[in-house]
The first five atom37 places (N, CA, C, CB, O) and aatype in JSON, in Angstrom:
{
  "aatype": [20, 20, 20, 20, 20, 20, 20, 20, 20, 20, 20, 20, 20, 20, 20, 20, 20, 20, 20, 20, 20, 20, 20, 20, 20, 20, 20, 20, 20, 20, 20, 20, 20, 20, 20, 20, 20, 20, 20, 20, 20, 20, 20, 20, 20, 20, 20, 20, 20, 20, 20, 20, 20, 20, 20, 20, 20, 20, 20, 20, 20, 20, 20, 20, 20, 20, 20, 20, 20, 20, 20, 20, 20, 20, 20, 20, 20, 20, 20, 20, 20, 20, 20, 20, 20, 20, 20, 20, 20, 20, 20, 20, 20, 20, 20, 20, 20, 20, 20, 20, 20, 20, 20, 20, 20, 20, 20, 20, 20, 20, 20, 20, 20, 20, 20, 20, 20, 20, 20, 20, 20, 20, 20, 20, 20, 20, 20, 20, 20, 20, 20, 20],
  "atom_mask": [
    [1, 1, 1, 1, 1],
    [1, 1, 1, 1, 1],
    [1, 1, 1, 1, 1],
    [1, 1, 1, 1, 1],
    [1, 1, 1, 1, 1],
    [1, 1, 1, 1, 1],
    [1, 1, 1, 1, 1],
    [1, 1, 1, 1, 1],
    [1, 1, 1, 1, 1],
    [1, 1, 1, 1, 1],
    [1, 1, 1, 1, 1],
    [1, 1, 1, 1, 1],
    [1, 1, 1, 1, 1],
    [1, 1, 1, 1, 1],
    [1, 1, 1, 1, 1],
    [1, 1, 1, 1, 1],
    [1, 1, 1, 1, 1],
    [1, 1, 1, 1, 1],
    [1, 1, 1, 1, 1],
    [1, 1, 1, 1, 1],
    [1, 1, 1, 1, 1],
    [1, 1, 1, 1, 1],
    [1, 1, 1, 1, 1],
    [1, 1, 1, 1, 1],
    [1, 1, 1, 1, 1],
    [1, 1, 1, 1, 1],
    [1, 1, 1, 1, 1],
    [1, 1, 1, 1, 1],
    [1, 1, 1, 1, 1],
    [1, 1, 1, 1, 1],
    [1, 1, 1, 1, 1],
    [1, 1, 1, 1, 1],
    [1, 1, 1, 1, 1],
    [1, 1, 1, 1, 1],
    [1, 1, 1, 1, 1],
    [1, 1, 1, 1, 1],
    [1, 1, 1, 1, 1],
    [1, 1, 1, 1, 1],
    [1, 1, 1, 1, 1],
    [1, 1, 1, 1, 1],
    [1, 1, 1, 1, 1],
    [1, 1, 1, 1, 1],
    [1, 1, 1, 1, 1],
    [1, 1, 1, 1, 1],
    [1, 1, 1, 1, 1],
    [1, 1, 1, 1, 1],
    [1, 1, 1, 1, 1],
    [1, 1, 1, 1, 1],
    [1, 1, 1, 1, 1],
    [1, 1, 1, 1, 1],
    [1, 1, 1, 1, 1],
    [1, 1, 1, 1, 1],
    [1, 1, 1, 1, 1],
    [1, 1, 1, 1, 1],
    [1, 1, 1, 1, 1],
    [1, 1, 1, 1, 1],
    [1, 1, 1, 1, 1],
    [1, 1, 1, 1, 1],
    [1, 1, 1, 1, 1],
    [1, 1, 1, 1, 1],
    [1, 1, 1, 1, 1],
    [1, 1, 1, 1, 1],
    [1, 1, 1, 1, 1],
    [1, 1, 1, 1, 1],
    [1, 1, 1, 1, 1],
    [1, 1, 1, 1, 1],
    [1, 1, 1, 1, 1],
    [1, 1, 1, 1, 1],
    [1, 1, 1, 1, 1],
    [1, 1, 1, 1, 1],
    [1, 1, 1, 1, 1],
    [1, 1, 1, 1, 1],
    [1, 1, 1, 1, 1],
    [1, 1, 1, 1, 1],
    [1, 1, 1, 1, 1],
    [1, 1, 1, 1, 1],
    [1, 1, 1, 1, 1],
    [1, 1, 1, 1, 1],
    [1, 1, 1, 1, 1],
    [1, 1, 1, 1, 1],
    [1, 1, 1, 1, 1],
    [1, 1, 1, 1, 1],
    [1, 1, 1, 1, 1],
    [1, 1, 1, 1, 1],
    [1, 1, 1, 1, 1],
    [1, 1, 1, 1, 1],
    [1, 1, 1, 1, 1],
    [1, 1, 1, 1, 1],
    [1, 1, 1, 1, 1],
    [1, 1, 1, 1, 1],
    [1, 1, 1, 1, 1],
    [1, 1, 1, 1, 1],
    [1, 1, 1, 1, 1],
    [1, 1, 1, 1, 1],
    [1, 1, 1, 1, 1],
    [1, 1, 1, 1, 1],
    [1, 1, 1, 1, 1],
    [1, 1, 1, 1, 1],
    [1, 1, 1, 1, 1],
    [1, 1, 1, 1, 1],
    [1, 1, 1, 1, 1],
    [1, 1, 1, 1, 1],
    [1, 1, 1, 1, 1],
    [1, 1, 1, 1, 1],
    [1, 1, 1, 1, 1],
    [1, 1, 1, 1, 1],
    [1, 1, 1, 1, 1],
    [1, 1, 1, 1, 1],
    [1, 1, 1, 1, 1],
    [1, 1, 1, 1, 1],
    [1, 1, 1, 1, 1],
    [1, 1, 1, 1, 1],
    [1, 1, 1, 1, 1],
    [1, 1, 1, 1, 1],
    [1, 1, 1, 1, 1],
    [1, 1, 1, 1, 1],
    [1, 1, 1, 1, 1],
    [1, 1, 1, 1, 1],
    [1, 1, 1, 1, 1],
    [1, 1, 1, 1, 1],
    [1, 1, 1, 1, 1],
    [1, 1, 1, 1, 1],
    [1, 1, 1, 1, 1],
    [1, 1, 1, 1, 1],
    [1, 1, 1, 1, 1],
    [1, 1, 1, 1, 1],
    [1, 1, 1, 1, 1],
    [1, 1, 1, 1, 1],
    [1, 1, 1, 1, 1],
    [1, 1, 1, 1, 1],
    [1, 1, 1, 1, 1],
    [1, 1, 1, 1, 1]
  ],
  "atom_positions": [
    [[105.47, 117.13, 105.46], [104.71, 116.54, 104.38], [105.64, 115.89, 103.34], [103.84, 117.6, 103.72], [105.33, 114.8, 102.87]],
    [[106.84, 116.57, 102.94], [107.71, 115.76, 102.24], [108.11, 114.66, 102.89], [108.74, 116.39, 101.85], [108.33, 113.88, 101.97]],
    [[108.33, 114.16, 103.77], [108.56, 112.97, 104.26], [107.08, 112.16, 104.44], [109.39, 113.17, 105.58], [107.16, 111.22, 105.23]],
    [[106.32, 112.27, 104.1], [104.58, 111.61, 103.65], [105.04, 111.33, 102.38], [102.92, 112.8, 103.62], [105.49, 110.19, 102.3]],
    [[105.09, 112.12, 101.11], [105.11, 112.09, 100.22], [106.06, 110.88, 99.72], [105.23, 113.22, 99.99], [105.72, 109.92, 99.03]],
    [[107.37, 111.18, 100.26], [108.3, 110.25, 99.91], [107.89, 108.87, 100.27], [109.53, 110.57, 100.49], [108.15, 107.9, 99.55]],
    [[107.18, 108.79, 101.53], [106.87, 107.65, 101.77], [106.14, 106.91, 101.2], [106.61, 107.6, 102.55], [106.34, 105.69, 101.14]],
    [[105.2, 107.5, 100.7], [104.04, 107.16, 99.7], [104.55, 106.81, 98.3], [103.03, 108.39, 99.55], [104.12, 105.9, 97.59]],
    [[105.5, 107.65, 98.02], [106.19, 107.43, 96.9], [106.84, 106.16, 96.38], [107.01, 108.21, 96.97], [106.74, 105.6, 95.29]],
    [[107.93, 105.71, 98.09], [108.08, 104.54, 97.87], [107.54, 103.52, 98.22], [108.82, 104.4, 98.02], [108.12, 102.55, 97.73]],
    [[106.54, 103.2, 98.94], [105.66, 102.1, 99.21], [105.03, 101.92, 97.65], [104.48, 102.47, 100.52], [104.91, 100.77, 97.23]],
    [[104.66, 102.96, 96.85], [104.36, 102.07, 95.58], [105.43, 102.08, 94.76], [103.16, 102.49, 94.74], [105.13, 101.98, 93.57]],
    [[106.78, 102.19, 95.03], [107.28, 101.86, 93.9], [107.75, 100.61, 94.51], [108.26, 102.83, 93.2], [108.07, 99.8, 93.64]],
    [[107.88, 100.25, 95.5], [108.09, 98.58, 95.93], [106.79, 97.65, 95.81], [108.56, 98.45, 97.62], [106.72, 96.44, 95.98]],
    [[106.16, 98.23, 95.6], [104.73, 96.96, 95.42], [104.57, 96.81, 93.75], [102.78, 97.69, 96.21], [104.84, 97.65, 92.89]],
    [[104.15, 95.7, 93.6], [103.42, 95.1, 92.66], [103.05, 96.27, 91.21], [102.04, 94.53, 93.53], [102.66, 97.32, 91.72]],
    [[103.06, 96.33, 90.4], [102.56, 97.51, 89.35], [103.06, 98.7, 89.98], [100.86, 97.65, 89.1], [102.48, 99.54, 89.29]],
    [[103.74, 99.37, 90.83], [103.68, 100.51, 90.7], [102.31, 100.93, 91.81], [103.61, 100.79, 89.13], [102.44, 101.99, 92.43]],
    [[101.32, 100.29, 91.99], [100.21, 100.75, 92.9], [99.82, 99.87, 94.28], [98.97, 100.8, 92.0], [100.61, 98.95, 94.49]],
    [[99.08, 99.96, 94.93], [98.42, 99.74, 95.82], [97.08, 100.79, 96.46], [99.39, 99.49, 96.56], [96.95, 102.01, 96.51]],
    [[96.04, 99.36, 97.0], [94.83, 100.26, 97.42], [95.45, 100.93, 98.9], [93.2, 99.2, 97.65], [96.58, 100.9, 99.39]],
    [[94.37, 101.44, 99.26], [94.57, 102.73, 100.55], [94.61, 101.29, 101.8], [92.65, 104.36, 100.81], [95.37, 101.36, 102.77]],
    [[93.99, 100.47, 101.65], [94.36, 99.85, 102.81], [95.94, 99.21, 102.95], [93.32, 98.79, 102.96], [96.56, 99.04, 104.0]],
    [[96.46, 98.9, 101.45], [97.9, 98.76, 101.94], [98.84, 100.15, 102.48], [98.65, 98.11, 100.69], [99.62, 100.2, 103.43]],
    [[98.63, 100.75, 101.93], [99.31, 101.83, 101.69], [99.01, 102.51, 103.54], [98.59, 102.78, 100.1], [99.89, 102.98, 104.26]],
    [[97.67, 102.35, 103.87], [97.98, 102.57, 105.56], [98.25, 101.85, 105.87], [97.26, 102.88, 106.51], [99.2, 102.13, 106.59]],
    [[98.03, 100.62, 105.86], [99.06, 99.59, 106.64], [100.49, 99.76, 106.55], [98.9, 98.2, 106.18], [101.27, 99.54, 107.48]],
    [[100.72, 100.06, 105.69], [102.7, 100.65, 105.64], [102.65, 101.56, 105.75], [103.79, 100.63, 104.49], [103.86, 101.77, 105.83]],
    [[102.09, 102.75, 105.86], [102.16, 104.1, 106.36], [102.27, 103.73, 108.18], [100.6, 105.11, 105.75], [103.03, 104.39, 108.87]],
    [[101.59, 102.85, 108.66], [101.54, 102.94, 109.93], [102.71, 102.0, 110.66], [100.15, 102.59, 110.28], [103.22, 102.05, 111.78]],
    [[102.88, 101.26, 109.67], [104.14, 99.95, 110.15], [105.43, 100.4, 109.72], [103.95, 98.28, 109.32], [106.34, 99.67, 110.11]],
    [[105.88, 101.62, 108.88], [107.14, 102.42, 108.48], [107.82, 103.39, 109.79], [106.64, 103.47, 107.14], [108.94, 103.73, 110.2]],
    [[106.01, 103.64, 110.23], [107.15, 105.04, 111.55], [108.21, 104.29, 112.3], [106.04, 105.93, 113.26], [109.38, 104.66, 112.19]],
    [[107.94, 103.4, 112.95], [108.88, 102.66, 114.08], [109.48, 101.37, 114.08], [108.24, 102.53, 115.17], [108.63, 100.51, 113.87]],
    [[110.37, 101.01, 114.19], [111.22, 100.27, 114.51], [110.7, 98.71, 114.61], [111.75, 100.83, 115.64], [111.06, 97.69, 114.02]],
    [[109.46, 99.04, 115.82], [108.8, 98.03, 115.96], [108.01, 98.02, 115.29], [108.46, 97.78, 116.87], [107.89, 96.94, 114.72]],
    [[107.12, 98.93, 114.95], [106.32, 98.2, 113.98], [106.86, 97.48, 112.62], [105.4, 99.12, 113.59], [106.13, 96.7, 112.02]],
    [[108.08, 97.75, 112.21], [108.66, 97.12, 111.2], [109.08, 96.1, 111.61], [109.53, 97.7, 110.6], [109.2, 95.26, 110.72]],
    [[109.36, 95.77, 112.56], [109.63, 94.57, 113.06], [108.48, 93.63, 113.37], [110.34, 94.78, 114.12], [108.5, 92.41, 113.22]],
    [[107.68, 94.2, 113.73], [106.2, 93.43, 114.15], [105.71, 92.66, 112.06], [104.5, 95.31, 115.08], [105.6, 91.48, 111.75]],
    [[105.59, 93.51, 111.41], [105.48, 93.21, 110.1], [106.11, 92.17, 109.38], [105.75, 94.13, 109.58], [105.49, 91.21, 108.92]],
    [[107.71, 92.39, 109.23], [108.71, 91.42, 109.36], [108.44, 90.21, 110.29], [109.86, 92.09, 109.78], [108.8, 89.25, 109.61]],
    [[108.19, 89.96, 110.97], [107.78, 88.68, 112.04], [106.07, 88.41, 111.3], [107.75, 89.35, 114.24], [105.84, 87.27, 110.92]],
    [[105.2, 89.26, 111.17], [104.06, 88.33, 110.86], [104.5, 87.7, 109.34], [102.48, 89.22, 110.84], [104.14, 86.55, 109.08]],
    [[105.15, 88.35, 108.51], [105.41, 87.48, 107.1], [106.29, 86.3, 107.06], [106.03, 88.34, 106.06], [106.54, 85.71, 106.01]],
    [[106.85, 85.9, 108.46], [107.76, 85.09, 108.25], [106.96, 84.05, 109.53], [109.44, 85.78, 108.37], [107.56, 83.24, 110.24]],
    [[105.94, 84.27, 109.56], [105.35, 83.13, 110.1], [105.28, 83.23, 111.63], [106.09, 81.93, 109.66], [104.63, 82.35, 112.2]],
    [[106.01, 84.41, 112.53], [106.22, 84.58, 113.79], [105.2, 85.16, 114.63], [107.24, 85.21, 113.88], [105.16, 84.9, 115.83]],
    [[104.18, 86.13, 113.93], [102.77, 86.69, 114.43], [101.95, 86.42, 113.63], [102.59, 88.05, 114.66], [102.2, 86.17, 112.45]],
    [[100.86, 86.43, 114.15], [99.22, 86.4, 113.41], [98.61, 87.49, 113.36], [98.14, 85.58, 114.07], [98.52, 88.16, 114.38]],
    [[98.05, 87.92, 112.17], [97.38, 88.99, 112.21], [97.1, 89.59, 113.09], [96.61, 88.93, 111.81], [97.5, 90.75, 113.08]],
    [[96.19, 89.09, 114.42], [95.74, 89.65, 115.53], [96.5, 89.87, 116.11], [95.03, 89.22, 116.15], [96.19, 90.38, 117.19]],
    [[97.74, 89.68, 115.87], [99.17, 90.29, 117.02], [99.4, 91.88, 116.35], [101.17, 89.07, 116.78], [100.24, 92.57, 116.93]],
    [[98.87, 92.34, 115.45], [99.45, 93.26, 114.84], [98.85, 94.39, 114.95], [99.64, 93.0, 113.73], [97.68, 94.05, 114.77]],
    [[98.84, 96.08, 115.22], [98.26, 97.08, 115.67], [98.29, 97.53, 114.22], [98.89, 97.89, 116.88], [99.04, 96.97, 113.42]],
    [[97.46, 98.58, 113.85], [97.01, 98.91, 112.43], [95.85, 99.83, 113.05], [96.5, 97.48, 111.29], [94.91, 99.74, 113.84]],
    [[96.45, 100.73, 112.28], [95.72, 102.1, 112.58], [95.67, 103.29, 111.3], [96.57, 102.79, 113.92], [96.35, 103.15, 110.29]],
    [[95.19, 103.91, 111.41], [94.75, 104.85, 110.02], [95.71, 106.27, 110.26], [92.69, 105.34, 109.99], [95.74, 106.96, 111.28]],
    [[96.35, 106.46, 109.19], [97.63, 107.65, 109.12], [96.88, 108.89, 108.85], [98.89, 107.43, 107.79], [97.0, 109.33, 107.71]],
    [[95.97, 109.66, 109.84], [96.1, 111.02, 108.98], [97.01, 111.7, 107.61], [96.43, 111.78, 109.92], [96.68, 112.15, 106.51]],
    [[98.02, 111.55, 108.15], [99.13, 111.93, 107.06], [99.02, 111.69, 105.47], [100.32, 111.18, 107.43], [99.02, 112.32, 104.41]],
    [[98.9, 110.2, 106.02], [98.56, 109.78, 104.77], [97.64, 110.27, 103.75], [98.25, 108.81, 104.94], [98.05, 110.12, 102.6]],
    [[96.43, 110.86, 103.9], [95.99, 110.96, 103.08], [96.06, 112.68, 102.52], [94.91, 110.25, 103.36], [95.83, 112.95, 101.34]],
    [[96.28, 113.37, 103.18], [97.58, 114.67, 103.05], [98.6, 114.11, 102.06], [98.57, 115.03, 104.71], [98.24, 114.45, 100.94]],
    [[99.64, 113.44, 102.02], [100.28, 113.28, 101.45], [99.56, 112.83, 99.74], [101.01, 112.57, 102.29], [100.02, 113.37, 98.73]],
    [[98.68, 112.03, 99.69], [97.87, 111.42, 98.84], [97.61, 112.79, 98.2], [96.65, 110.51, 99.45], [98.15, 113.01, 97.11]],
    [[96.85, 113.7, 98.75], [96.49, 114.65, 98.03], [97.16, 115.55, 97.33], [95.93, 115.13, 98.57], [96.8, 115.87, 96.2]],
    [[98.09, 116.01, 97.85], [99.3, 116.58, 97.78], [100.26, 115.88, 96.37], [99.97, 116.32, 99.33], [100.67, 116.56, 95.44]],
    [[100.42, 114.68, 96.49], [101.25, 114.04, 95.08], [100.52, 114.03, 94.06], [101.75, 112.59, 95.11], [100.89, 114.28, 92.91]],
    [[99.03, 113.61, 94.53], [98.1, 113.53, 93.66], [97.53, 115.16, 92.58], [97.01, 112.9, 94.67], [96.79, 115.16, 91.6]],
    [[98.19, 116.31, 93.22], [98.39, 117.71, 92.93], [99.52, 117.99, 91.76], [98.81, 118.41, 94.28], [99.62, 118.51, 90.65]],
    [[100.39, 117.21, 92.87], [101.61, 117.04, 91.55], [101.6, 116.21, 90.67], [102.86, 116.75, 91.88], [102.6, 116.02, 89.98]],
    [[100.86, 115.77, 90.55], [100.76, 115.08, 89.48], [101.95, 113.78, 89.43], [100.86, 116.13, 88.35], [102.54, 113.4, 88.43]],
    [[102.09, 113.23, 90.83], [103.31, 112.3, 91.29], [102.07, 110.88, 90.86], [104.07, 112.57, 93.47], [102.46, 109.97, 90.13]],
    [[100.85, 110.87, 91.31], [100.14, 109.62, 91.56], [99.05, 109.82, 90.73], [99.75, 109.29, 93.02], [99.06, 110.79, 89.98]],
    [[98.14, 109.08, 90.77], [96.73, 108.76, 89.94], [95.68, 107.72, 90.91], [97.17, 107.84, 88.3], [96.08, 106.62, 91.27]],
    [[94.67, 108.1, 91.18], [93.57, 107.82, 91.81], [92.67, 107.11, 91.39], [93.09, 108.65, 92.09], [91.83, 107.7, 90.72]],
    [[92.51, 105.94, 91.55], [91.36, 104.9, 90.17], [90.46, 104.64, 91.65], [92.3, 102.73, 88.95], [90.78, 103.93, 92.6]],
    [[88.96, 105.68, 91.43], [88.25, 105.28, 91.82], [87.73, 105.5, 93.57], [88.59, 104.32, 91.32], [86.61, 105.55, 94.09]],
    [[88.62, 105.56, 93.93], [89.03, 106.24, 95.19], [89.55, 105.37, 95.92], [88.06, 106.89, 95.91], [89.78, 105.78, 97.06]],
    [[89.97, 103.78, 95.59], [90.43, 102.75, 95.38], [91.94, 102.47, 95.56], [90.03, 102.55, 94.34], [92.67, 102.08, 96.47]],
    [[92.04, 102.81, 94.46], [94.13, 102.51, 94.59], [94.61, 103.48, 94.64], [95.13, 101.85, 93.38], [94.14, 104.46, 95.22]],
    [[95.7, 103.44, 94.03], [96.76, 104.22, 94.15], [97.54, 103.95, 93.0], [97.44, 104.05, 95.35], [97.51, 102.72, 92.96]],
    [[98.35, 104.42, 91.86], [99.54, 104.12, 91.22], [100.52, 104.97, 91.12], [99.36, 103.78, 90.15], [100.16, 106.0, 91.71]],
    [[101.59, 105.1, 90.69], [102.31, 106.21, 90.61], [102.42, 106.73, 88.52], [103.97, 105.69, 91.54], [102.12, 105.98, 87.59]],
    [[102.89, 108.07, 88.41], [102.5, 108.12, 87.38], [103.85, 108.14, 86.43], [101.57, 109.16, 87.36], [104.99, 107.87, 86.83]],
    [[103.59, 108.43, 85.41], [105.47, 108.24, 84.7], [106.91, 109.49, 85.64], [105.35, 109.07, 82.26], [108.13, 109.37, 85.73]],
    [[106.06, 110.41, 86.07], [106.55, 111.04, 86.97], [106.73, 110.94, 88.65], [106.08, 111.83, 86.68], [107.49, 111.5, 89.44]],
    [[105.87, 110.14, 88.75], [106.12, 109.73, 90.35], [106.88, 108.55, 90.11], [104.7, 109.38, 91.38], [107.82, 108.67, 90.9]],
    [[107.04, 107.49, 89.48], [108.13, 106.75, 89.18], [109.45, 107.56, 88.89], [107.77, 105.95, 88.1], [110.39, 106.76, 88.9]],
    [[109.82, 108.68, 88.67], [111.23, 109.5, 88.49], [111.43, 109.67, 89.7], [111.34, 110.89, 87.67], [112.42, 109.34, 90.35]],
    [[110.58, 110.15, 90.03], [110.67, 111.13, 91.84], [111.37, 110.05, 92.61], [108.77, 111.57, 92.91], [112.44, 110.16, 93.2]],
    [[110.47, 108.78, 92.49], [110.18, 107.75, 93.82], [111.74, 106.68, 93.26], [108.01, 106.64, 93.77], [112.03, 105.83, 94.1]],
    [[112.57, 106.69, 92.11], [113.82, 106.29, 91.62], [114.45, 107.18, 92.3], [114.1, 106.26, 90.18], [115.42, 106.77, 92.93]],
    [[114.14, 108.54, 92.38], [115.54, 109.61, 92.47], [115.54, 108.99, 94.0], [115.36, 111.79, 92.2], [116.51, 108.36, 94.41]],
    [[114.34, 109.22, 94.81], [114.36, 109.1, 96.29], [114.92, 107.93, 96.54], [113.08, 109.18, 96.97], [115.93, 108.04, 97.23]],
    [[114.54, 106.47, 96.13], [115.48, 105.37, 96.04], [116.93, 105.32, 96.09], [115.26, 104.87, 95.07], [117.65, 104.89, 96.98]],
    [[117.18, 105.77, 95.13], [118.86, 105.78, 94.61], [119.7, 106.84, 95.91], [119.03, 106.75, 92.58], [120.91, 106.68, 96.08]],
    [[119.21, 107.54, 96.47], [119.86, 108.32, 97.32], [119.96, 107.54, 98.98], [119.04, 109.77, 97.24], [119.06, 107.46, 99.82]],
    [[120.93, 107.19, 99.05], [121.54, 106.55, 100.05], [121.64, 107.6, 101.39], [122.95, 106.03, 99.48], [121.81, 107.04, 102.47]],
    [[121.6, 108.14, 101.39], [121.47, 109.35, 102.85], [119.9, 109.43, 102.7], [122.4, 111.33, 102.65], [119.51, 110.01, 103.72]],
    [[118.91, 109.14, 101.95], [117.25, 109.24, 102.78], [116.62, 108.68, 102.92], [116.37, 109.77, 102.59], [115.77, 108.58, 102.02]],
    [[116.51, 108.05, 103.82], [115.28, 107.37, 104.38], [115.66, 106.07, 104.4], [113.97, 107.56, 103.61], [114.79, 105.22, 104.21]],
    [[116.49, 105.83, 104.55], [117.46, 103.98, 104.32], [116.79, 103.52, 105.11], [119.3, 103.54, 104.75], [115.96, 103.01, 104.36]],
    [[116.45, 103.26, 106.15], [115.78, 102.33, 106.66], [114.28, 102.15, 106.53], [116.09, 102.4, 107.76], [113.55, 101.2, 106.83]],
    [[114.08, 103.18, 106.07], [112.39, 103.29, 105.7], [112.33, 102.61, 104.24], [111.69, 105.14, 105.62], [111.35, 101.88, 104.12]],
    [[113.1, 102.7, 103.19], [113.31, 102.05, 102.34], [113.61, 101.03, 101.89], [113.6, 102.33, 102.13], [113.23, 100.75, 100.75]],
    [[114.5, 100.01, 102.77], [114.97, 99.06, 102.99], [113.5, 98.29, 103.66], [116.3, 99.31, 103.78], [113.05, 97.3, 103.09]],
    [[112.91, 98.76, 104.73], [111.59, 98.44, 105.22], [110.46, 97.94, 103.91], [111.05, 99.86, 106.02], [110.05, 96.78, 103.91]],
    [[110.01, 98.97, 102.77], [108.77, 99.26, 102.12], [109.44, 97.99, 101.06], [108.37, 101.12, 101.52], [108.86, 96.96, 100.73]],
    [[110.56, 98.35, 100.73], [111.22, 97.33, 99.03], [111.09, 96.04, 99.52], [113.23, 97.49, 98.37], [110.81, 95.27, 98.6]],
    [[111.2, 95.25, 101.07], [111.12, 94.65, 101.42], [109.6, 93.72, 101.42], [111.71, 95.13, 102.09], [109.29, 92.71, 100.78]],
    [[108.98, 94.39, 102.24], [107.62, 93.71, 102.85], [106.74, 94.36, 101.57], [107.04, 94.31, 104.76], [106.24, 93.35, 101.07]],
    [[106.21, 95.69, 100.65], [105.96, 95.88, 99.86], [105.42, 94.92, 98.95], [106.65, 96.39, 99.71], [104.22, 94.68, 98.78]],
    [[106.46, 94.36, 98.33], [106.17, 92.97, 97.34], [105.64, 92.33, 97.71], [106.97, 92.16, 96.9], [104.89, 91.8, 96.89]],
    [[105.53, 91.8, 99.19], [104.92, 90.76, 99.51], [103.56, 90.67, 100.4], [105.82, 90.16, 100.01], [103.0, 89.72, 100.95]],
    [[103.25, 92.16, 100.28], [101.7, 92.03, 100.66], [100.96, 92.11, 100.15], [101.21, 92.54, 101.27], [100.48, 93.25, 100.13]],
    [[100.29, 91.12, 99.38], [99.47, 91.11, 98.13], [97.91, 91.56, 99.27], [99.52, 89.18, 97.02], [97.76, 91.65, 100.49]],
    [[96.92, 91.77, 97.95], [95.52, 92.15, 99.01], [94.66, 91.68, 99.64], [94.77, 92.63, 98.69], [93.71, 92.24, 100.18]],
    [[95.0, 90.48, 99.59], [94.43, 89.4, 100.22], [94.62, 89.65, 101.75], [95.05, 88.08, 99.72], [93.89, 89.97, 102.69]],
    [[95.83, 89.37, 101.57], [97.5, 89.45, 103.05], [96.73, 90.92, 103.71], [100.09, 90.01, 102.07], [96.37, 91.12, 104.87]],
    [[96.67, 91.57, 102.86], [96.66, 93.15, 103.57], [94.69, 93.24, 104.28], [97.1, 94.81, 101.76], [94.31, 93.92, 105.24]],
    [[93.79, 92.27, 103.35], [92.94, 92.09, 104.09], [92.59, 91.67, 105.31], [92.6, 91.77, 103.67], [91.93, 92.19, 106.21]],
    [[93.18, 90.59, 105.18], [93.23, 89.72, 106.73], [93.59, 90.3, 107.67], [94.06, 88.6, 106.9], [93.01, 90.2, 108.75]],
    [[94.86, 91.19, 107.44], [95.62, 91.77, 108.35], [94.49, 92.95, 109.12], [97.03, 92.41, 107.53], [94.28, 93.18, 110.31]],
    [[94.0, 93.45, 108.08], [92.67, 94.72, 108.6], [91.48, 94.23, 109.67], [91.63, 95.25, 107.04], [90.84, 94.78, 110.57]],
    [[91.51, 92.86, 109.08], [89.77, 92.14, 109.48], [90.69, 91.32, 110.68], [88.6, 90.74, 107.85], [90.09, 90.67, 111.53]],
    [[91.74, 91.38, 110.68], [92.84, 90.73, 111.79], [91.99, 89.29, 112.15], [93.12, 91.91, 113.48], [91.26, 89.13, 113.12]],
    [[92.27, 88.34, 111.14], [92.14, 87.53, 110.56], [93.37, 86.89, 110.61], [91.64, 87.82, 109.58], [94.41, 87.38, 110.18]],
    [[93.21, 85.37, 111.34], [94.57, 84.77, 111.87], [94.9, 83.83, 110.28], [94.32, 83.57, 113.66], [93.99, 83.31, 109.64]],
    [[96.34, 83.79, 109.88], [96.63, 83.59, 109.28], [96.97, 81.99, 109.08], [97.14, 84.42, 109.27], [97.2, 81.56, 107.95]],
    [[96.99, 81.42, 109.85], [97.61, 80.15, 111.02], [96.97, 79.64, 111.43], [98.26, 80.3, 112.12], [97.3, 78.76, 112.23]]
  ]
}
């Protein structure tokens, strides 16, 4: 579960405000485990796949983890909707950042594509909705 958490942690501290709704947040929950799927992600933002090339699936985990930060008082829940992190899940999700032995490639992944899936992007991608 700590490795949920963290993940969650940093997928919103690389997006936009600090938050994202549950459909981004599984979409990078599900495109973080593997290699390829980070790669599959990376290729649809750069113009190389279309939505419908892309597998997207719903993280159990995820929402375990959700609950769980959301306990600690790491995140905040608007609605059942988004997601943000709170003045304390921003410490957590810096400390986890700054540490170079965890999760580097998962991190390097979220800081990356993060920013640039606004909700539009993350819609289409769900309704797999060709972009092209």
């Amino acid at each position: 579960m700590s490795w949920g958490i963290a993940i969650l942690l940093l997928s919103l501290l690389g997006s936009r405000g600090n938050k994202g709704s549950f459909q981004k947040l599984q979409f990078l929950a599900h495109a973080v485990r593997i290699v390829e799927g980070r790669d599959d992600v990376r290729a649809l933002l750069q113009g190389k796949l279309r939505t419908s090339d892309i597998s997207v699936r719903v993280e159990p985990w995820l929402n375990r983890a959700v609950s769980y930060a959301h306990a600690l008082k790491l995140i905040s829940v608007d609605r059942g909707k988004s997601v943000s992190l709170t003045d304390k899940g921003v410490e957590i999700a810096n400390a986890i950042a700054h540490d170079t032995e965890m999760l580097s490639e998962e991190r390097a992944f979220l800081f990356e594509v993060a920013p640039k899936l606004t909700e539009g992007l993350v819609t289409k991608i769900w309704r797999m909705e060709d972009l092209l």
